[in-house]
C-alpha positions as CSV (number, residue, x, y, z in Angstrom):
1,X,16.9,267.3,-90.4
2,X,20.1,268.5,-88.6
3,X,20.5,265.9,-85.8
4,X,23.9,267.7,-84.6
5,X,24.5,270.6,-82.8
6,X,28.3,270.5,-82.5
7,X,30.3,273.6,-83.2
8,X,32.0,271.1,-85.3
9,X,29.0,270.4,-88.0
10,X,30.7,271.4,-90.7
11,X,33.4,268.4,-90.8
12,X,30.0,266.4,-91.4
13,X,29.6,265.4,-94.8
14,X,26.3,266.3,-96.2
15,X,23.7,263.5,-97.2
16,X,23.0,264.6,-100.3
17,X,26.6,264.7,-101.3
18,X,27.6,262.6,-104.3
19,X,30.6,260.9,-102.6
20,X,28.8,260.0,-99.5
21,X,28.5,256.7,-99.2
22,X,27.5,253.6,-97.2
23,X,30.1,251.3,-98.7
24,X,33.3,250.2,-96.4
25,X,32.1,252.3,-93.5
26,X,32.2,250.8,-90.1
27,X,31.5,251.7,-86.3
28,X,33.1,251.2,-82.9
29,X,30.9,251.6,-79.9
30,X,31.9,251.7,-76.6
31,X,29.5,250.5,-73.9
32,X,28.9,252.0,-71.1
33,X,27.8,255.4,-70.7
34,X,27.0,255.1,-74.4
35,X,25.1,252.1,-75.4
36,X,23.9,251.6,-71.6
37,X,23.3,254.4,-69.8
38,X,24.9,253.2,-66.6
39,X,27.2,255.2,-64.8
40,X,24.8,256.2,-61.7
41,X,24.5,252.0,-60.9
42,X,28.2,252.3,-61.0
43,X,28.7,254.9,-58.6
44,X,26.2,253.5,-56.5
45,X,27.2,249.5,-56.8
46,X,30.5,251.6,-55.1
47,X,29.0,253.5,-52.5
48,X,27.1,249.8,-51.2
49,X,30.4,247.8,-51.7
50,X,32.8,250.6,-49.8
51,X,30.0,250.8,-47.1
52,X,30.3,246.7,-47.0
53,X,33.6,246.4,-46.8
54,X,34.9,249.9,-44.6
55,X,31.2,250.1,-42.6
56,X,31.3,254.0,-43.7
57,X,29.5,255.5,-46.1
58,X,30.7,257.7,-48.4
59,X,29.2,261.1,-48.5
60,X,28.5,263.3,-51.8
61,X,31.9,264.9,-51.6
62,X,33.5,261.2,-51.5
63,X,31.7,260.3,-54.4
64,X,33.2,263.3,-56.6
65,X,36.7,263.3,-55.2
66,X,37.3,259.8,-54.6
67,X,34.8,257.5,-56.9
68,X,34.2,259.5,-60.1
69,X,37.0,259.2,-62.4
70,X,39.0,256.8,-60.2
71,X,40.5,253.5,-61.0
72,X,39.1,250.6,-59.0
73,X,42.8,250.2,-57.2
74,X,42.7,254.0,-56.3
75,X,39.1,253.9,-55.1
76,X,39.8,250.4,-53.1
77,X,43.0,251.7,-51.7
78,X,41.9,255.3,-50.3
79,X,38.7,253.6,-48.5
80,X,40.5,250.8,-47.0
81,X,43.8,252.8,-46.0
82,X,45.6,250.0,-47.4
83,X,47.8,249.2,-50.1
84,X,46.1,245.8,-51.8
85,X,47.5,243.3,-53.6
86,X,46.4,243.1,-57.6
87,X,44.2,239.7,-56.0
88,X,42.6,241.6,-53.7
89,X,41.7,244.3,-55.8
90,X,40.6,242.1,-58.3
91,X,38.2,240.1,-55.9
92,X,37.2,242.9,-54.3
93,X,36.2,244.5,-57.9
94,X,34.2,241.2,-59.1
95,X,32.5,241.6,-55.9
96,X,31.5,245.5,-56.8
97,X,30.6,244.4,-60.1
98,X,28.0,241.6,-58.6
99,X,26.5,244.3,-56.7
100,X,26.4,246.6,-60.0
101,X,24.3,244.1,-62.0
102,X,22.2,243.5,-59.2
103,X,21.1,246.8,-59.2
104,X,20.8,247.1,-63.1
105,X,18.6,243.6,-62.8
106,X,16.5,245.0,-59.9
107,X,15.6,248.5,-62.2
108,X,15.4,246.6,-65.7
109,X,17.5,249.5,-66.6
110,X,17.5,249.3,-70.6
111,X,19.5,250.2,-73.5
112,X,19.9,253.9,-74.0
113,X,17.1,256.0,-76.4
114,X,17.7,255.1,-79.3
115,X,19.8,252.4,-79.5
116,X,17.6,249.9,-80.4
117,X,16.5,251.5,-83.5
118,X,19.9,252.7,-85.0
119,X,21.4,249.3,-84.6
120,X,18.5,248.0,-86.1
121,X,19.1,250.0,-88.9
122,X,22.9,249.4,-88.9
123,X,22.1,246.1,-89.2
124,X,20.0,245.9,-92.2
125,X,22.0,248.4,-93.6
126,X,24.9,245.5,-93.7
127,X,27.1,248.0,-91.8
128,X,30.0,246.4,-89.7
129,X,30.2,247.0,-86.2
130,X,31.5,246.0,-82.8
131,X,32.6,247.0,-79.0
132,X,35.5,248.2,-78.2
133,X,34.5,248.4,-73.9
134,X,36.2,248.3,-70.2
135,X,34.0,246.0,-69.3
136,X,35.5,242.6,-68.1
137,X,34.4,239.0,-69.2
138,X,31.5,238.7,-66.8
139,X,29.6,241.8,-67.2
140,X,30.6,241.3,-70.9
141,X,28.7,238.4,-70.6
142,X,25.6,239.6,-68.6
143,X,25.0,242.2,-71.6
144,X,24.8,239.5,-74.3
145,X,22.3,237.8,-72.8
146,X,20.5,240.6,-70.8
147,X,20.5,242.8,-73.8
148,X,20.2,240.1,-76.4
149,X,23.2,241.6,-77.9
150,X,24.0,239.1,-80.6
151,X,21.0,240.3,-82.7
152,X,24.1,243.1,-83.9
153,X,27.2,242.2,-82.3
154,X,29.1,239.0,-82.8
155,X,31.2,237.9,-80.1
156,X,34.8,237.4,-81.6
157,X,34.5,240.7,-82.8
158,X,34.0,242.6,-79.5
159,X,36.9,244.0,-77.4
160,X,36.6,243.9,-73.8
161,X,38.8,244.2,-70.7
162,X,40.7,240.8,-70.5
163,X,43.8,241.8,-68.7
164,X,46.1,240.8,-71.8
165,X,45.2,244.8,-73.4
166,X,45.8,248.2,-72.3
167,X,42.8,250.0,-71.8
168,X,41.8,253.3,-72.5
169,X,42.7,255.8,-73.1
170,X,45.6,253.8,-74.7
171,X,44.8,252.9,-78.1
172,X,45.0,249.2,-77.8
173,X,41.5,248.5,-77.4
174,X,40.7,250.6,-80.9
175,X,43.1,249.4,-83.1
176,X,42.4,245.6,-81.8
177,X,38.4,246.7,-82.5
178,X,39.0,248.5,-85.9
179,X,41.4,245.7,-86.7
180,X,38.4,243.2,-86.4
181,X,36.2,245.1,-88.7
182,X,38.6,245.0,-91.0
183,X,38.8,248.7,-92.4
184,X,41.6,251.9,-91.9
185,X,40.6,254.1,-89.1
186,X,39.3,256.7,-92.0
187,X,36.8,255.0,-92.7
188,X,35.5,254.0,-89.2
189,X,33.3,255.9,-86.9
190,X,33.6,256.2,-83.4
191,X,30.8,256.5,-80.8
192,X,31.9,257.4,-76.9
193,X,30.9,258.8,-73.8
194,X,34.3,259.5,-71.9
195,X,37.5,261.4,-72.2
196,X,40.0,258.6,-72.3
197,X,38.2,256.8,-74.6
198,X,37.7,259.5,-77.0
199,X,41.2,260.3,-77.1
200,X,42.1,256.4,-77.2
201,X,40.1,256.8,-80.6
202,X,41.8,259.9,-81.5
203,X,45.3,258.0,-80.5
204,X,43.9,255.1,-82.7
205,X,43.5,257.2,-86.1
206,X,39.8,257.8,-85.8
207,X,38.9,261.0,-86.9
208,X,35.2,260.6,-86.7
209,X,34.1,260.3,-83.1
210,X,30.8,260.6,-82.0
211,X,30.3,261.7,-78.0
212,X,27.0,260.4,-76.3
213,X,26.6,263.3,-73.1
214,X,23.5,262.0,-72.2
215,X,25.2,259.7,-68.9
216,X,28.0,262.5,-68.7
217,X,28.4,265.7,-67.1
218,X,32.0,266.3,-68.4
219,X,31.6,269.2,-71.0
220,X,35.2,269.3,-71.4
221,X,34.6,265.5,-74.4
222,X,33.3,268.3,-76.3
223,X,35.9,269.7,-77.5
224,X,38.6,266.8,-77.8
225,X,40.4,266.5,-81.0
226,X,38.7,264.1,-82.9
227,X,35.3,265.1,-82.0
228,X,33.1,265.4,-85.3
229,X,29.0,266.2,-83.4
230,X,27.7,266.0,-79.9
231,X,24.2,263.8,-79.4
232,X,22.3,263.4,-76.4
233,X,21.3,260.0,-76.9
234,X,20.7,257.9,-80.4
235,X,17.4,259.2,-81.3
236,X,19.1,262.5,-82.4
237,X,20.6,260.8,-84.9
238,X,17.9,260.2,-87.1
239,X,18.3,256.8,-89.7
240,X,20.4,258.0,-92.2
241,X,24.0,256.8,-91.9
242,X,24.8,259.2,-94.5
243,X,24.7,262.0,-91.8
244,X,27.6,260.5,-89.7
245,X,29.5,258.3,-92.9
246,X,33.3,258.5,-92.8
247,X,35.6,260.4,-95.4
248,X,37.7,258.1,-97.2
């Protein structure tokens, strides 16, 4: 089986090759648009929240020039015609975020294909692994218990957005994650969605970095450094570590 399509395939290391190995390998996964294919509740949380708080509604083309890639200060600050405090901004963005896990509650939306299984597998395969996410303490919080997210992941391990780090796409939030599992960024694996985080990998050491386009339209992650295969979601990975194991 050939679970990657990447122009890139070759940098994987066959299966079948003698050095491949499970041993001292771990993983990094960010969250959303990876493990949770979420970015449409995102948008949308916005587009409710804006249309609270401005009583307009932003169209299609408001979505794509002012939502979509935007920081949560830009976004705020064009719609309101204000400049906000980092208070405001910050209530204003717990307040978005209540709205976004309403909606996730009201669909049951669910982890993405596949990622049941793998982690599963990563787990009785003894293979470290952790977050390394944006998201802040509360949602953080939401998916460990909505997602019964201990089963793989153990809390002190997992990087989130605590206002003490720089997020991505600086490297902070991947050094602090590979850090935890206790291994040199050769020898870690990297699963992301997004541009910044993929070149906060990249800017990390990681040279194995995994992009999950299944919640993205941006075709430009393709082709970042770093990038080792392209999957849709987790089920084209098959359950063979082997096929995505880092060189020492």
């Amino acid at each position: 089986m050939t679970p990657f399509t990447h122009d890139k395939q070759e940098r994987i290391r066959a299966a079948k090759s003698p050095e491949a190995s499970m041993d001292n390998i771990g993983i990094v996964f960010d969250l959303n648009g990876t493990l949770l294919f979420d970015s449409r509740y995102h948008i949308d949380a916005w587009k409710i929240f804006v249309e609270e708080l401005t009583f307009k509604n932003p169209t299609d083309e408001d979505v794509k020039q002012f939502i979509v890639g935007k920081t949560a200060k830009e976004i705020l600050e064009h719609f309101t015609g204000y400049e906000l405090s980092d208070d405001m901004i910050t209530q204003f963005t717990d307040e978005k975020e209540r709205v976004y896990r309403s909606l996730i509650a009201r669909d049951e939306l669910s982890l993405a294909p596949g990622v049941t299984e793998f982690l599963n597998f990563l787990l009785l395969s003894r293979v470290p692994i952790t977050i390394a996410t944006t998201a802040n303490l509360e949602n953080m919080n939401y998916y460990f218990e909505r997602y019964n997210l201990e089963r793989w992941f153990r809390w002190e391990k997992v990087i989130i957005a605590n206002g003490t780090i720089p997020l991505k796409p600086h490297p902070d939030m991947y050094i602090a994650a590979i850090g935890k599992l206790e291994l040199e960024p050769s020898r870690v694996a990297v699963f992301e969605d997004s541009a910044t985080g993929v070149r906060a990998a990249f800017n990390a050491g990681v040279r194995n970095i995994i992009a999950v386009t299944g919640d993205n339209t941006d075709e430009s992650v393709r082709a970042l450094p770093g990038i080792i295969a392209c999957i849709n979601d987790f089920n084209d990975l098959g359950k063979d570590l082997k096929e995505i194991y880092v060189q020492a």
